[in-house]
N, CA and C atoms as a LAMMPS dump frame, in Angstrom:
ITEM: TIMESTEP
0
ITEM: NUMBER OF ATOMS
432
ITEM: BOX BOUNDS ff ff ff
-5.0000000000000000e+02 5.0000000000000000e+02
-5.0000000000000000e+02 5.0000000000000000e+02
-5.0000000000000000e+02 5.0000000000000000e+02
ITEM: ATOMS id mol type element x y z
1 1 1 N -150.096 -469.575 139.043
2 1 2 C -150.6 -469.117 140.313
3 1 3 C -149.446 -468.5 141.095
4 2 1 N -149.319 -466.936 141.617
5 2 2 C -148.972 -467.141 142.51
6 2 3 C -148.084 -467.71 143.628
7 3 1 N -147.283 -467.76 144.11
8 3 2 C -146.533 -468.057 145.375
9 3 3 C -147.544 -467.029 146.73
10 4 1 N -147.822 -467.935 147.296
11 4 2 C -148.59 -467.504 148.682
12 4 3 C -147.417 -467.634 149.819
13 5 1 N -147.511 -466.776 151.035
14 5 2 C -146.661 -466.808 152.093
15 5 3 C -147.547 -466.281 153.282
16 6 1 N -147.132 -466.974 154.397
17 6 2 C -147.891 -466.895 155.527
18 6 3 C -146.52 -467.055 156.507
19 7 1 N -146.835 -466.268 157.404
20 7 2 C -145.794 -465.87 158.519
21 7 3 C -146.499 -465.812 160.123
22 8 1 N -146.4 -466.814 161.011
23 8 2 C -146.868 -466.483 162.46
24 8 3 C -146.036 -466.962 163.44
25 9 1 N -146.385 -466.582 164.676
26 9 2 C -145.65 -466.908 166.046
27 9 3 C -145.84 -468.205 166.239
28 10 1 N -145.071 -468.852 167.124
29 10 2 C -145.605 -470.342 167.34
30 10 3 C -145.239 -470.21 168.988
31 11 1 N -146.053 -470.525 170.298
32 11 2 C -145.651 -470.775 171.679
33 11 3 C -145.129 -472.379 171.809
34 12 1 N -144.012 -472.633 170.914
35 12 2 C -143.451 -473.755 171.569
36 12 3 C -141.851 -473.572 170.723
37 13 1 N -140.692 -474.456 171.403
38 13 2 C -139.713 -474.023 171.372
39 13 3 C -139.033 -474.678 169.597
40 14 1 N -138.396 -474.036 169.084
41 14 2 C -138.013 -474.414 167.383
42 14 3 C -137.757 -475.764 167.137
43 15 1 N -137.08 -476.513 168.308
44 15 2 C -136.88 -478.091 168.022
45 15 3 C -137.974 -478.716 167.954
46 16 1 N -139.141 -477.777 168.715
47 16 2 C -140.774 -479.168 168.448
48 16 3 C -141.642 -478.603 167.216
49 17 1 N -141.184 -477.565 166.647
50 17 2 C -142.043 -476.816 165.686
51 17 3 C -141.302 -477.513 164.5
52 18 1 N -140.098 -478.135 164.796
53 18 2 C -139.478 -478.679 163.265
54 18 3 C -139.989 -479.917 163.412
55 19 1 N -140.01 -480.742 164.818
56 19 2 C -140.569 -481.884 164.982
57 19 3 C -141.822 -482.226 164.438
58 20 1 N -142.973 -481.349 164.345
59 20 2 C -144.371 -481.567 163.916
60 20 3 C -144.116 -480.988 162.477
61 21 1 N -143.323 -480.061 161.676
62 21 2 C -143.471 -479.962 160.586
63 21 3 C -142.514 -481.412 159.742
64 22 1 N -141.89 -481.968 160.607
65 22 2 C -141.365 -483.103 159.356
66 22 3 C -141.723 -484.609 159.536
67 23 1 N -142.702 -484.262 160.58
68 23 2 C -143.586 -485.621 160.976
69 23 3 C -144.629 -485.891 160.194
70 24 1 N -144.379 -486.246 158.591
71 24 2 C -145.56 -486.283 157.923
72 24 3 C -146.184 -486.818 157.976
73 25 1 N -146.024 -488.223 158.476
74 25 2 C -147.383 -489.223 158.689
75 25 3 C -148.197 -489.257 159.619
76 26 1 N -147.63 -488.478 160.759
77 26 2 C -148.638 -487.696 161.529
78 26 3 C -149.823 -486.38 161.09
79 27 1 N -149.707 -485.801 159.816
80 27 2 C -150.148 -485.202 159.199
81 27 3 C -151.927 -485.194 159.397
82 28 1 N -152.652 -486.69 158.588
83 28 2 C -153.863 -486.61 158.91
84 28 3 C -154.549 -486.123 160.178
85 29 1 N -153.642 -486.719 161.273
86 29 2 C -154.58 -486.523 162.733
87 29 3 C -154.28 -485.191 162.997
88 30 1 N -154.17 -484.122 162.47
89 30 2 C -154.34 -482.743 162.446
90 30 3 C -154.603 -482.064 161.232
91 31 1 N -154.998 -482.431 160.588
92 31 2 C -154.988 -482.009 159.298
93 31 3 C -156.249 -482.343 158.473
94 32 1 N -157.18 -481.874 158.569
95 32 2 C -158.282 -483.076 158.01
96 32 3 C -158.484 -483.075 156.72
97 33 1 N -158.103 -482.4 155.832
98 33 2 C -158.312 -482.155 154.623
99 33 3 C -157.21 -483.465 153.436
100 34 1 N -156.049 -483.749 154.679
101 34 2 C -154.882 -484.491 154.273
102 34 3 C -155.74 -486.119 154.562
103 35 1 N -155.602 -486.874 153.355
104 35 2 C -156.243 -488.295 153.835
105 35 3 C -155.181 -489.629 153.865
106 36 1 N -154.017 -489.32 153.67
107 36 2 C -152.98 -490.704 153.307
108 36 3 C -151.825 -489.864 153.058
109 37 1 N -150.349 -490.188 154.277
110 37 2 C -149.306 -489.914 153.963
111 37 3 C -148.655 -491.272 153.58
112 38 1 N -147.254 -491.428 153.13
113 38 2 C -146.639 -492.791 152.687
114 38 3 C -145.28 -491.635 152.645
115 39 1 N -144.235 -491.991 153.814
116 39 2 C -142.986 -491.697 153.521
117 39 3 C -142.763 -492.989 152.526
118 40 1 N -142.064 -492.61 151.514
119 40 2 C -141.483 -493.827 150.262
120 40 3 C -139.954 -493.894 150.856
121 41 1 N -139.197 -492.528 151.153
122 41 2 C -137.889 -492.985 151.363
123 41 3 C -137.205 -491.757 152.242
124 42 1 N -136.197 -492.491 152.983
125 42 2 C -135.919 -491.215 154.03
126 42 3 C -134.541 -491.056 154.71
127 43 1 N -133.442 -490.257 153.554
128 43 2 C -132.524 -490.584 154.39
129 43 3 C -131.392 -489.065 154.206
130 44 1 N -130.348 -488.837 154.333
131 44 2 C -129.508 -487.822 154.796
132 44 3 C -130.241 -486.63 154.568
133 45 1 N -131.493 -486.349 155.238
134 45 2 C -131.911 -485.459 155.224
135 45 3 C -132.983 -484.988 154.539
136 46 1 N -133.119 -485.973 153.526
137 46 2 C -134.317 -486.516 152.749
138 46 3 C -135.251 -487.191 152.583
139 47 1 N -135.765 -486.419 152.487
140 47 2 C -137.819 -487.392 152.362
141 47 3 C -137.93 -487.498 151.064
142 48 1 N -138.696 -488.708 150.589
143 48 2 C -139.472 -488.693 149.323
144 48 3 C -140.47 -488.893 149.763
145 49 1 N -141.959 -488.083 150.245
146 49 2 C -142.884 -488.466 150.539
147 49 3 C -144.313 -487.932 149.724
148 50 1 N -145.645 -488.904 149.899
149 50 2 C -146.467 -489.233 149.12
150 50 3 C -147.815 -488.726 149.759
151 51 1 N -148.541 -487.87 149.463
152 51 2 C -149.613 -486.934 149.862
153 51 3 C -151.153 -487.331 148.999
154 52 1 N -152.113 -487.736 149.823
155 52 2 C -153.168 -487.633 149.264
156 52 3 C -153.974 -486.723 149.881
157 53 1 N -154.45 -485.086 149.009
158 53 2 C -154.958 -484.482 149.884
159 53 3 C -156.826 -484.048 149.184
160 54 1 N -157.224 -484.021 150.006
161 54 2 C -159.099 -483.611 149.59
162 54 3 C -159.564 -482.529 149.707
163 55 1 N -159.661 -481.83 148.893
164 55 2 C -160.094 -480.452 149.122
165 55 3 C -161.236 -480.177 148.297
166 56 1 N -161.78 -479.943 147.029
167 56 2 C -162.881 -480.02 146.193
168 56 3 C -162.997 -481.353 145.168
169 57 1 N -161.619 -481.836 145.04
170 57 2 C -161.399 -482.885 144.688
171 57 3 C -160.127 -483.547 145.236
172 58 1 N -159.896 -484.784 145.18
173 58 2 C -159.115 -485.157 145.729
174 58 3 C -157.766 -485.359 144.356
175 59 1 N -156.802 -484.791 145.566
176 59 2 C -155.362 -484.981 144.926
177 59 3 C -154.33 -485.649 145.405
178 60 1 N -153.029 -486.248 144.559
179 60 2 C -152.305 -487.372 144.853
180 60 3 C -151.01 -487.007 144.063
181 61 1 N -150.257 -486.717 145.355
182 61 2 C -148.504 -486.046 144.613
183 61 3 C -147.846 -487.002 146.024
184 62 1 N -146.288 -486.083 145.228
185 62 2 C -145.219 -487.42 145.822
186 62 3 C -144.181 -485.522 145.883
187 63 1 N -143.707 -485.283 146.697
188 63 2 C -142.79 -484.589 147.144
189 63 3 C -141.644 -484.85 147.771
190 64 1 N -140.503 -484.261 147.19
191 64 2 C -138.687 -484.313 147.525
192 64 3 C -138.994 -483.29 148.76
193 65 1 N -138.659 -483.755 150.268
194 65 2 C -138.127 -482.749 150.771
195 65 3 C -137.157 -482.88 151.41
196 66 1 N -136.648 -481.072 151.608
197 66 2 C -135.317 -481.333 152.318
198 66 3 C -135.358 -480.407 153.401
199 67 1 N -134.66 -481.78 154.77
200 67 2 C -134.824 -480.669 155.857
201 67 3 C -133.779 -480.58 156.472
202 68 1 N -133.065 -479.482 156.978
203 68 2 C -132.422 -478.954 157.233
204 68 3 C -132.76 -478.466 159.107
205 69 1 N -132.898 -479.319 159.913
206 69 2 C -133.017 -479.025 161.112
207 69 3 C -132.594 -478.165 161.804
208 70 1 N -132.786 -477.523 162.719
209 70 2 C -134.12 -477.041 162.755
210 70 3 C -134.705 -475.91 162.38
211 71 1 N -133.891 -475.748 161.306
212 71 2 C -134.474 -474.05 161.239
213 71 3 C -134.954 -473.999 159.25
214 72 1 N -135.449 -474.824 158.892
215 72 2 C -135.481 -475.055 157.221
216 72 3 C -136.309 -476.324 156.456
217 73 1 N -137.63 -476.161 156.416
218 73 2 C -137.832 -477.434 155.033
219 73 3 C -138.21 -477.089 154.33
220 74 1 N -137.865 -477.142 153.106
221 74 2 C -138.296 -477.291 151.456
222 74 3 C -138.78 -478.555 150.85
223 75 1 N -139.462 -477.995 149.691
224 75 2 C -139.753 -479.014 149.27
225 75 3 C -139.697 -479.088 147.475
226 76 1 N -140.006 -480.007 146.796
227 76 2 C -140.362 -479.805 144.979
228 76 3 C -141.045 -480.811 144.602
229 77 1 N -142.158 -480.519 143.58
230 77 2 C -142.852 -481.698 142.986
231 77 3 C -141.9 -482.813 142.465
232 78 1 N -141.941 -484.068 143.302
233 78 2 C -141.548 -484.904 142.58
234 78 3 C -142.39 -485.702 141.51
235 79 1 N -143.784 -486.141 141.67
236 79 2 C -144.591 -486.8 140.648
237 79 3 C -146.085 -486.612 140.842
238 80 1 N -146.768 -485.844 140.039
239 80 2 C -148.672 -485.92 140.338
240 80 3 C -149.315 -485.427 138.861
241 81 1 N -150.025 -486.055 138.763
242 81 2 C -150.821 -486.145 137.54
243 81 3 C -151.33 -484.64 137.14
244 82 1 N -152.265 -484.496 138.601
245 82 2 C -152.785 -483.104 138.484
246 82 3 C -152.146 -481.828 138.783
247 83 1 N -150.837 -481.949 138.958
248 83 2 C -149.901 -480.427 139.706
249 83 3 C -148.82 -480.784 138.398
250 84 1 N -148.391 -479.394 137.825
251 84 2 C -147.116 -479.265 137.19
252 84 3 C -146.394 -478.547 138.235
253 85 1 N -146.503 -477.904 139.366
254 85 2 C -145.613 -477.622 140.212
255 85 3 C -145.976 -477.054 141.942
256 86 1 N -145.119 -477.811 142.75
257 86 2 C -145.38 -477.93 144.112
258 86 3 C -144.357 -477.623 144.637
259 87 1 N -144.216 -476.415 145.129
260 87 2 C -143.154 -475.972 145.549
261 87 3 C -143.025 -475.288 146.775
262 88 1 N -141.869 -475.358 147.914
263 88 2 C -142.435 -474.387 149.109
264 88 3 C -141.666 -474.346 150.16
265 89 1 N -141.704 -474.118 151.139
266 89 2 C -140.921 -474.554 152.625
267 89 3 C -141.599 -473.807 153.887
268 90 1 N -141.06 -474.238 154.682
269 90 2 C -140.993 -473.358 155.71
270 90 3 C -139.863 -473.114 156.032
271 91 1 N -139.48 -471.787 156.792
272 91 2 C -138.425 -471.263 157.703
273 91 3 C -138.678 -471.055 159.066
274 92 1 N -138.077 -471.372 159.951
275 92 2 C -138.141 -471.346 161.41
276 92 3 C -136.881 -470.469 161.784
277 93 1 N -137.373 -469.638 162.741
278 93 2 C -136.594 -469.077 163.629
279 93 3 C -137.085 -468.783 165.24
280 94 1 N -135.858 -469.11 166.162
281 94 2 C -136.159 -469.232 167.531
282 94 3 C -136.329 -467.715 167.668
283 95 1 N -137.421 -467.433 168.788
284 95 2 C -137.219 -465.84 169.413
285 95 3 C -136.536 -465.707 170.616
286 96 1 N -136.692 -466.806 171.124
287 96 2 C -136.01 -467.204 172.22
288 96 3 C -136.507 -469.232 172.71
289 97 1 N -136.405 -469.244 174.351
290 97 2 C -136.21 -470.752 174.124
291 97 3 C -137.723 -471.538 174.005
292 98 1 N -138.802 -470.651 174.24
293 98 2 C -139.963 -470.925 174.3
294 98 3 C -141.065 -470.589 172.782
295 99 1 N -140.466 -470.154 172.032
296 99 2 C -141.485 -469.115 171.08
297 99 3 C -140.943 -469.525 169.45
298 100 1 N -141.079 -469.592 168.422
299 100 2 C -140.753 -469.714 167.218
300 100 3 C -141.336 -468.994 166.339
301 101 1 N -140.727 -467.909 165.474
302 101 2 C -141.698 -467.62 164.499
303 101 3 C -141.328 -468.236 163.102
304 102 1 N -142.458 -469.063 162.835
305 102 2 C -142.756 -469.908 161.113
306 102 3 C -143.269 -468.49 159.855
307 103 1 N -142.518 -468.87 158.824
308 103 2 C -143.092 -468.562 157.754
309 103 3 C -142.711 -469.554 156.266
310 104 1 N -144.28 -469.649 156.201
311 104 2 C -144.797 -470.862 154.972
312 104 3 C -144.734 -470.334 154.095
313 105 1 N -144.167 -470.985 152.893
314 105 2 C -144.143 -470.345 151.657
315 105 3 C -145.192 -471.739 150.613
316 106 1 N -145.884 -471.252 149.691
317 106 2 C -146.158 -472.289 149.045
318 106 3 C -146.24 -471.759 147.359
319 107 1 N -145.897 -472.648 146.314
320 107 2 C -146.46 -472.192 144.728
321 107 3 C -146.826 -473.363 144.289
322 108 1 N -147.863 -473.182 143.78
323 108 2 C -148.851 -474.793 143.198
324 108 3 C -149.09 -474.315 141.674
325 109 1 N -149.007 -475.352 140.736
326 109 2 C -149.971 -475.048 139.301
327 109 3 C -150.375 -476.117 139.167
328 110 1 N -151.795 -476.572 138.635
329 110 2 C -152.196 -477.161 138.411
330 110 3 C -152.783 -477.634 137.208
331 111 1 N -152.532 -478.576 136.64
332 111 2 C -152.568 -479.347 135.181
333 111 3 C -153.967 -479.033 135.022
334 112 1 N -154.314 -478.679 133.284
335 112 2 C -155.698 -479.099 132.605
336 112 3 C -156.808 -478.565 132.934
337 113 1 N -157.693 -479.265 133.118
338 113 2 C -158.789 -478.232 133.261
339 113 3 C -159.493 -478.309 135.015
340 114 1 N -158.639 -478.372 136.266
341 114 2 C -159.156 -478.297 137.098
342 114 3 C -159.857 -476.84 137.631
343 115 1 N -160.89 -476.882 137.673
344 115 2 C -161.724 -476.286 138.775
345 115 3 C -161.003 -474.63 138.977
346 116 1 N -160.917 -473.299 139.231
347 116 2 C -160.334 -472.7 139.906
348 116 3 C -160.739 -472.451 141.037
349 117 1 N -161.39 -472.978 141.595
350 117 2 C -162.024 -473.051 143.094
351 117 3 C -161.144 -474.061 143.926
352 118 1 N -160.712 -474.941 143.013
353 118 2 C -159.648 -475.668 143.778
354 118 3 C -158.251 -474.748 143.993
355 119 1 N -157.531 -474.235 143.086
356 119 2 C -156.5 -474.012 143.241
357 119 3 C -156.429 -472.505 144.006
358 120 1 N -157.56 -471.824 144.076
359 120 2 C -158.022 -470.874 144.948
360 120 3 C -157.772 -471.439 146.224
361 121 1 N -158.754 -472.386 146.47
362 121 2 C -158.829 -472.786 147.941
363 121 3 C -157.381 -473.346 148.504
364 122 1 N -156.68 -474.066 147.238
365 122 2 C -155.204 -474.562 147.734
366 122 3 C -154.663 -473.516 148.394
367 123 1 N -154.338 -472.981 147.542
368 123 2 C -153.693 -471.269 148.362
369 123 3 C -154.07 -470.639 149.223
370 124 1 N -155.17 -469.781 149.053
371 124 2 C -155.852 -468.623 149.364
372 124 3 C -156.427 -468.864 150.884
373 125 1 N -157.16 -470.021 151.186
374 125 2 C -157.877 -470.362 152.37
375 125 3 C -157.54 -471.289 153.123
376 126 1 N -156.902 -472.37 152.551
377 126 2 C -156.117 -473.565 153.074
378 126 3 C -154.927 -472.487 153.709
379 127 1 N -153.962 -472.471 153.419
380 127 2 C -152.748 -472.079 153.783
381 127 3 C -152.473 -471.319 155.239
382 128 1 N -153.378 -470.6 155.27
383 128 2 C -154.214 -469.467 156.714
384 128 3 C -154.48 -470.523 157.794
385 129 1 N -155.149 -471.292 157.367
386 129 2 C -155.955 -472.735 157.995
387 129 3 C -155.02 -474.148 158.551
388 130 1 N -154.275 -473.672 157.246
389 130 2 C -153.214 -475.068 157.82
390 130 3 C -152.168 -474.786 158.997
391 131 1 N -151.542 -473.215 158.523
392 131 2 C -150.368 -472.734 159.352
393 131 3 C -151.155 -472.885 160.982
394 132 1 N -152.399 -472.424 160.758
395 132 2 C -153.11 -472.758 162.591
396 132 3 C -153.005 -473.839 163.282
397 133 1 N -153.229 -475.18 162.243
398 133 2 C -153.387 -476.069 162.763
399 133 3 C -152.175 -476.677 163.17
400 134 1 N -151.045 -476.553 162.449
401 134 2 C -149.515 -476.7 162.307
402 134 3 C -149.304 -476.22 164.165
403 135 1 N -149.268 -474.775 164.1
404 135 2 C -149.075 -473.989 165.528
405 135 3 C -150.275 -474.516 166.286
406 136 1 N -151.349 -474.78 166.329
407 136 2 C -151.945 -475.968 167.519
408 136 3 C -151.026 -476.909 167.566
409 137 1 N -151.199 -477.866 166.924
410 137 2 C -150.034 -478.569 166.86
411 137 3 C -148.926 -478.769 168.04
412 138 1 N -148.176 -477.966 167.534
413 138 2 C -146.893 -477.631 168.146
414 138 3 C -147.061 -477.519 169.395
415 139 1 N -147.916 -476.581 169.595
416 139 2 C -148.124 -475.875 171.183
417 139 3 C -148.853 -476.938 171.693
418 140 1 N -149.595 -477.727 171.53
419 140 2 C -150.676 -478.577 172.579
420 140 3 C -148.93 -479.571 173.008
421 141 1 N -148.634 -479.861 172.018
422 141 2 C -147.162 -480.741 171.859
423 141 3 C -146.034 -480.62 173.227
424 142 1 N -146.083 -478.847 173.018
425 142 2 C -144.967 -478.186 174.145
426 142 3 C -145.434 -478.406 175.344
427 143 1 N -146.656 -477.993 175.509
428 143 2 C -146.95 -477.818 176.584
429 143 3 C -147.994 -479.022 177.755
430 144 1 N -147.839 -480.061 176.917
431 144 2 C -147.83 -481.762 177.466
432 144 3 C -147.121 -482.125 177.63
């Protein structure tokens, strides 16, 4: 599949746009498709964290990420049955002290005989969908 990329403005300032992107266990309550985060481990800059997400079927991976405040997270499949590869980040840059523009990168493959309606929707429609909810997010965030 593919590497998908999505690029938008965000109205809140780069320190709260990194804040809501590495707050994963805050994830579900904006995210509805996401049903169970589990940071496993978290330290110089590193996450090992654990994703159960529902989309046509439900999926269950464990991702290395690395963040690089505030302007950088990546990530790589660390362990999932159904993905041979999860790969991605975002980049942040300030426009100034109020504004951020994000761009999401994502590449997924998926093991065996799943569905291509799933790995369609991973990409193709999710990704559009998520980056919105990400920048709600942020902005309801800033501006409370």
């Amino acid at each position: 599949m593919p590497k998908a990329e999505h690029e938008l403005d965000i109205h809140a300032p780069i320190e709260r746009v990194f804040d809501v992107i590495s707050d994963y266990e805050q994830y579900p309550e904006f995210l509805p498709e996401m049903r169970e985060v589990r940071v496993l481990s978290r330290h110089d800059g590193v996450a090992v964290v654990q994703f159960e997400l529902e989309l046509v079927m439900r999926l269950s991976y464990t991702l290395r990420l690395t963040e690089e405040r505030p302007h950088a997270l990546t990530w790589t499949l660390e362990q999932a049955k159904m993905m041979s590869l999860n790969s991605g980040g975002w980049k942040l840059t300030a426009k100034d002290a109020k504004r951020t523009h994000a761009t999401y990168g994502l590449e997924v493959k998926l093991r065996g005989l799943i569905p291509k309606s799933v790995s369609t929707r991973l990409i193709g429609t999710t990704l559009p969908a998520t980056m919105e909810r990400f920048k709600a997010r942020a902005e309801a965030l800033a501006s409370g």
